[in-house]
C-alpha positions in Angstrom: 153.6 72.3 156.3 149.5 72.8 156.6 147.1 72.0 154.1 144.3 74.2 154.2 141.5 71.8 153.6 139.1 74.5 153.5 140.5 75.8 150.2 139.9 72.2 149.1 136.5 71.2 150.8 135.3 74.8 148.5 136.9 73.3 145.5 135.4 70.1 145.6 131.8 71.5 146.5 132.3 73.6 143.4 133.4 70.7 141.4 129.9 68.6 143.0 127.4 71.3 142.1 129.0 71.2 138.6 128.5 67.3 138.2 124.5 68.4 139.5 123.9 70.8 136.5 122.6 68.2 134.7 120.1 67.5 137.7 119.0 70.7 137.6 118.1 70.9 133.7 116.4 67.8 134.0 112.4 68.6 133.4 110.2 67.2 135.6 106.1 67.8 135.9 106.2 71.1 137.2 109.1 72.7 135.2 106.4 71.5 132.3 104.1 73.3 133.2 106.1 76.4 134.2 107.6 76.3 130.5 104.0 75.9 129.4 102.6 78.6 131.2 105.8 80.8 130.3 105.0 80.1 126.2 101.4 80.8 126.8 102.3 84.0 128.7 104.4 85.2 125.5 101.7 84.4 123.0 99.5 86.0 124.7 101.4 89.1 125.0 101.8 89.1 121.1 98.3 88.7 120.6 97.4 91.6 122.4 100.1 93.7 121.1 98.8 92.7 117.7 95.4 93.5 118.5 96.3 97.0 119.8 98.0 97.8 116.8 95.3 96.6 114.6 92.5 99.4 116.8 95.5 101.8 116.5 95.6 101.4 113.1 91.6 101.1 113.0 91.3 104.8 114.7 93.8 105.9 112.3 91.5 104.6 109.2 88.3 106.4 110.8 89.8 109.8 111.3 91.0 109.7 107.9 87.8 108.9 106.3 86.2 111.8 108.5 89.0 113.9 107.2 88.1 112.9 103.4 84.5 113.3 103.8 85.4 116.9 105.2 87.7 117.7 102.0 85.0 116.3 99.6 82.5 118.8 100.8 84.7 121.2 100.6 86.0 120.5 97.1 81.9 120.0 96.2 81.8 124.1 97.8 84.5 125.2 95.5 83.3 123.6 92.7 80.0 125.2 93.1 81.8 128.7 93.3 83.8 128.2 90.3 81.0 127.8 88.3 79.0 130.5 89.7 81.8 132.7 89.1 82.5 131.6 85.4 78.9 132.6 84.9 78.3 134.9 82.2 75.4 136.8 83.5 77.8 137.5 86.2 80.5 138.1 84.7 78.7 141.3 82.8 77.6 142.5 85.6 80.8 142.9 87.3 81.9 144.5 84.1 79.3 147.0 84.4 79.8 147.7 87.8 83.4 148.4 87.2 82.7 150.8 84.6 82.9 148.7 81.1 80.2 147.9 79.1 80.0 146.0 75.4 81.6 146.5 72.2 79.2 148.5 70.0 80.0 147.5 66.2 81.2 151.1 65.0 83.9 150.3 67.5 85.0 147.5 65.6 88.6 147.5 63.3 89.4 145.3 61.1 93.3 144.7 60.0 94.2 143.2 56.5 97.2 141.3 56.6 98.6 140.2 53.3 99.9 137.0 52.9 103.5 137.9 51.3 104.9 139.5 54.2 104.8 143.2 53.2 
């Protein structure tokens, strides 16, 4: 009967690069500074992801204010209309041209109501 050692010999190779983990976990100068320069990668990355949203957000702000200056002016417009068109000077004279004019006092009609209902 043969042994195949081969089998084996892979076995115990397995079994020695297990033991080595540890070896390989171990931190010397270099995997020091790789882990440094890793972390300080990272940080960096959310710093300038912070800062882009913060101009993103900063844009946002600016064309907002543009857009509330716009709607102030034209809420300052309207209000100017309004009152120009709740003038009275105006207002008869669109009454005039539309064919009314004012209430002359033989025109007037008074209506006694008595007070008990009748």
């Amino acid at each position: 009967m043969a042994i195949n050692t081969e089998r084996l010999s892979s076995i115990l190779r397995a079994r020695e690069r297990r033991l080595n983990i540890p070896h390989y976990l171990r931190l010397d100068g270099s995997r020091y500074l790789l882990a440094l320069v890793l972390f300080l990668s990272l940080m960096s990355l959310v710093v300038l992801l912070q800062t882009g949203a913060v101009a993103t957000q900063g844009y946002a702000i600016s064309d907002l204010q543009a857009e509330k200056t716009v709607l102030m002016r034209e809420r300052a417009q309207l209000q100017v209309r309004e009152a120009r068109a709740q003038s009275l000077t105006l207002i008869r004279q669109r009454a005039e041209q539309i064919g009314l004019r004012p209430l002359q006092p033989e025109q007037l009609r008074y209506l006694q109501i008595s007070s008990d209902g009748r």
